[in-house]
N, C-alpha and C positions, 0 to 999 in steps of 0.2 A: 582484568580479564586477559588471560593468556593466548597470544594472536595466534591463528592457523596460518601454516605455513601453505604455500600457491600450487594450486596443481602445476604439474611437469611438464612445458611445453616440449614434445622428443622431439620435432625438428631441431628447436632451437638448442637443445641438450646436446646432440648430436653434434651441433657446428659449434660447442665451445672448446675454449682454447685449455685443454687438459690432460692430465695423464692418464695411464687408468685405472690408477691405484687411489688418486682425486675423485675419478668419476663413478668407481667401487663406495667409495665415501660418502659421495655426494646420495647415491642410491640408496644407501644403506637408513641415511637419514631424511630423505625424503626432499631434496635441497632441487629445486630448477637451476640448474648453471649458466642458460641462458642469460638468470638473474644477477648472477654473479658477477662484481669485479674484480678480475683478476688484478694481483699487487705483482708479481712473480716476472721472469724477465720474458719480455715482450709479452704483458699483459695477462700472461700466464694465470692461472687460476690454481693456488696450492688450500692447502688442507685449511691453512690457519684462513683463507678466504672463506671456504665454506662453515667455519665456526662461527666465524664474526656473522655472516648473512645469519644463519641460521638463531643467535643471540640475537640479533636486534629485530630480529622479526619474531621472538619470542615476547621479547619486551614491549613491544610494540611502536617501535624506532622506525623511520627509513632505514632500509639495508643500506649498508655502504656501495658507494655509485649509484644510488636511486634517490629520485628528488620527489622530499616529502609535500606536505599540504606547507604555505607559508604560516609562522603562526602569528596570533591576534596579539598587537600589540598590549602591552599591561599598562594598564592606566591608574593612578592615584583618583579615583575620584574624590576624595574627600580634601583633595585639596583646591577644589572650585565650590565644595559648600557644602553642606550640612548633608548626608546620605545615612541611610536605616539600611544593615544587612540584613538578611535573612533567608536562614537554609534549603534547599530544592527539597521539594515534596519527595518522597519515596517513589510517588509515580514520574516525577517528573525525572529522575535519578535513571530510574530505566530506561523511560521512552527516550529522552532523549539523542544518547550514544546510538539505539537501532535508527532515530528517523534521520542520525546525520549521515550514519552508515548505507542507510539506503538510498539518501540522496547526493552521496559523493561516487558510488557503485554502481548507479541505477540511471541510465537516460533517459532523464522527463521530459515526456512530452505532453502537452495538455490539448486537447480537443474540448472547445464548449459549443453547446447546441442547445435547445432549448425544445420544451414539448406543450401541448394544449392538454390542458387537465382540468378543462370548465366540467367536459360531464363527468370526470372521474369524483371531484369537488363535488358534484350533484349529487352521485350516488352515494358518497363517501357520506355526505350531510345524513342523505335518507336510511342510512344502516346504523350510521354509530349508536344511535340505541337501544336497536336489538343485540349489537355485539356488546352493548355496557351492561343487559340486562344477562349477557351469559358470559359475564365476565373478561371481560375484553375490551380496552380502548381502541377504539379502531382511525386510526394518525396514516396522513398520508406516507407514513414511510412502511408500512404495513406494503400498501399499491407499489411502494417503488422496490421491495426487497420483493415480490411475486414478478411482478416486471422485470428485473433483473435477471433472474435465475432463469423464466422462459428464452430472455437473450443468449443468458450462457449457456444455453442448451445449442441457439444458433450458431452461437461463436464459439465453439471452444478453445477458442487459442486465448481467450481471455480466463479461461478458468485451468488454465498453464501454469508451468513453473520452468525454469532454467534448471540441470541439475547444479551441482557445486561447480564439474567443472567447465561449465558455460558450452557444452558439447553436445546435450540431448534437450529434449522437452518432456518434461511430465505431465501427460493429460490424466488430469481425477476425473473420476468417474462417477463423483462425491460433489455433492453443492452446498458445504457450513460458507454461509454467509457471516462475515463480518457487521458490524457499523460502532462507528465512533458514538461514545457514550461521554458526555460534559458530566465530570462530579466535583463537590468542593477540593478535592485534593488534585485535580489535573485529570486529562483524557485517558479513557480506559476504552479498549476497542473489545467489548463481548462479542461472539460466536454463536449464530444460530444453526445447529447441523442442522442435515438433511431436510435442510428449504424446501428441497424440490417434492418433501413427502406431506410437506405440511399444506393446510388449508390454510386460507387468508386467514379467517380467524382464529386459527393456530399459531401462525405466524403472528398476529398484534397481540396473543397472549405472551406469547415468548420475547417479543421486546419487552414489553411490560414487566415482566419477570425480572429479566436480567439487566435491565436499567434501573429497578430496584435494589438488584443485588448491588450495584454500581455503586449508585448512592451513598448505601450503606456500608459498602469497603468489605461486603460478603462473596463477593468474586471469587473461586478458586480457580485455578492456575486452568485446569480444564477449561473451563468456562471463556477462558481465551484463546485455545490452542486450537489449530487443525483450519482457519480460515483459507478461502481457496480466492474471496474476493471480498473486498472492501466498501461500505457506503459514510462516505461523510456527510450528514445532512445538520445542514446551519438553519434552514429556512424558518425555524423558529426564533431566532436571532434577529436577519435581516443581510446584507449584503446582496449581489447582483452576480459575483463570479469570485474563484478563488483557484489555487492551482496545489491541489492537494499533493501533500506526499506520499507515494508507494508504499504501502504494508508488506516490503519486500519479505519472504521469499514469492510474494503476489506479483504479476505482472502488470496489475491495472488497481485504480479505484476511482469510484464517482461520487464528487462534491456536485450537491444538491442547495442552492439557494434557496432565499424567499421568493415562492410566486407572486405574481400581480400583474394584474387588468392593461391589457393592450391593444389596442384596436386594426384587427387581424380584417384584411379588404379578401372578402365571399363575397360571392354573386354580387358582384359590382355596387358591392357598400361594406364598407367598415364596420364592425360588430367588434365589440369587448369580448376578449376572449381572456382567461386564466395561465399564462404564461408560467411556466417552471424550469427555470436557469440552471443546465446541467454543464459539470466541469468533469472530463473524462482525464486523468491525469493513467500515461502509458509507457510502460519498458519496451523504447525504440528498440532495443537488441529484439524484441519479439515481434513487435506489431508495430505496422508501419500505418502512416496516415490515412489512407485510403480503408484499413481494415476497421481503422479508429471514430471516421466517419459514418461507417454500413452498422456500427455499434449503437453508435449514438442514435441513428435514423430507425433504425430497429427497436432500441429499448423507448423512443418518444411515441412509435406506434403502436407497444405494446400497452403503455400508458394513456393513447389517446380512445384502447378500449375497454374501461371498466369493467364488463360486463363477463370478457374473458378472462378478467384477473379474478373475480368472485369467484368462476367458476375454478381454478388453479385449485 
């Protein structure tokens, strides 16, 4: 894949050291000079400078004068003992290069918090079979994708983007929720659009749907694009906390564990309550801690009321 070249910092273009018939050049092809090392006498920046930058950031090299990732040492395994290759899934091919992309680009930060969802559990027991008699499994991540979205309505700096060149924010006006989907070939993250139009029971028909398509490797390309926000949910698994990676160009996603019984002190006695282990993983360049905290406290009370998610 053919690397994009950087947007143009003008101060820094400005104070490089150039001619400007170089900096005509540099223009022409799109080159920050700032970026630039010049070779030329006293550090000078010439033509054959901005070829080379502009080459190796095609190839996807460090430019020259710029210090790349260190790389991974190469190891002979099979010279400590018997070892089986075998090739990267087609998903795995993809996701990969975007989740390192986003996590070499992207400062994570992860806020975990946790919510009571004894009565959401209660109701959720008491419905699932009228939603299975009208087609609909009704899973608590139905609760957390309604939950979610009444958030993003609070927050909107979570349902943001950075544009390219790190200088505005895009606010949608659009709520296609994400969630990561486990299939035999590796993770696949389908898109549920306009969340915020759907019924609960619309919404756990549409998981069901497209966790199907998953499965099955019936996914098209649609069916994954246009996400504004991301849900990881393991809690069928098991685990207690995780620090999920950003579905950049998203500036936020929530890893959701397995629940389990805790003894929460009410009215001067300890009572078993239903605990749900949430992991808000956040692009510091956008949201700072404090806004990452009002998120979480907000999405555990939207979940601590069933009764307003039905109604969603």
């Amino acid at each position: 894949q053919v690397a994009a070249l950087p947007a143009i910092d003008e101060e820094g273009f400005a104070k490089a050291h150039a001619s400007p018939s170089v900096r005509r050049f540099a223009r022409e092809l799109g080159v920050d000079l700032s970026r630039v090392s010049g070779s030329g006498v006293k550090s000078r920046i010439t033509h054959e400078d901005v070829k080379a930058f502009v080459k190796a950031t095609m190839e996807g090299e460090a430019a020259p004068g710029v210090q790349g990732l260190p790389p991974v040492p190469e190891v002979d395994f099979a010279k400590y003992g018997e070892v089986e290759v075998t090739p990267l899934t087609r998903i795995q091919k993809i996701s990969g290069p975007r989740l390192h992309a986003s996590w070499v680009n992207l400062p994570h930060v992860t806020q975990f918090d946790e919510a009571d969802i004894t009565e959401l559990e209660n109701r959720r027991q008491e419905l699932k079979g009228k939603a299975a008699d009208r087609g609909a499994r009704l899973t608590p991540l139905a609760f957390i994708v309604a939950a979610v979205v009444q958030t993003l309505r609070e927050f909107p700096l979570f349902n943001a983007s950075l544009d390219t060149a790190g200088e505005n924010l895009v606010y949608k006006k659009y709520f296609h929720i994400g969630f990561a989907a486990d299939t035999p070939n590796g993770l696949v993250v389908p898109v549920i659009k306009n969340a915020d139009q759907r019924s609960l029971l619309s919404v756990a028909r549409e998981l069901g749907d497209l966790s199907a398509k998953a499965r099955d490797g019936k996914l098209a390309a649609t069916d994954m694009q246009g996400g504004c926000f991301t849900i990881s949910s393991l809690g069928g698994i098991g685990g207690t906390a995780f620090t999920p990676i950003i579905n950049a160009p998203e500036v936020a996603i929530l890893g959701v564990s397995r629940s389990a019984f805790q003894p929460v002190y009410q009215d001067g006695e300890f009572v078993p309550r239903l605990m749900l282990p949430m992991s808000l993983s956040y692009d510091h360049r956008v949201i700072d801690g404090a806004a990452a905290v009002r998120f979480t406290r907000h999405l555990a009370a939207q979940l601590e009321d069933p009764d307003g998610l039905i109604l969603f």
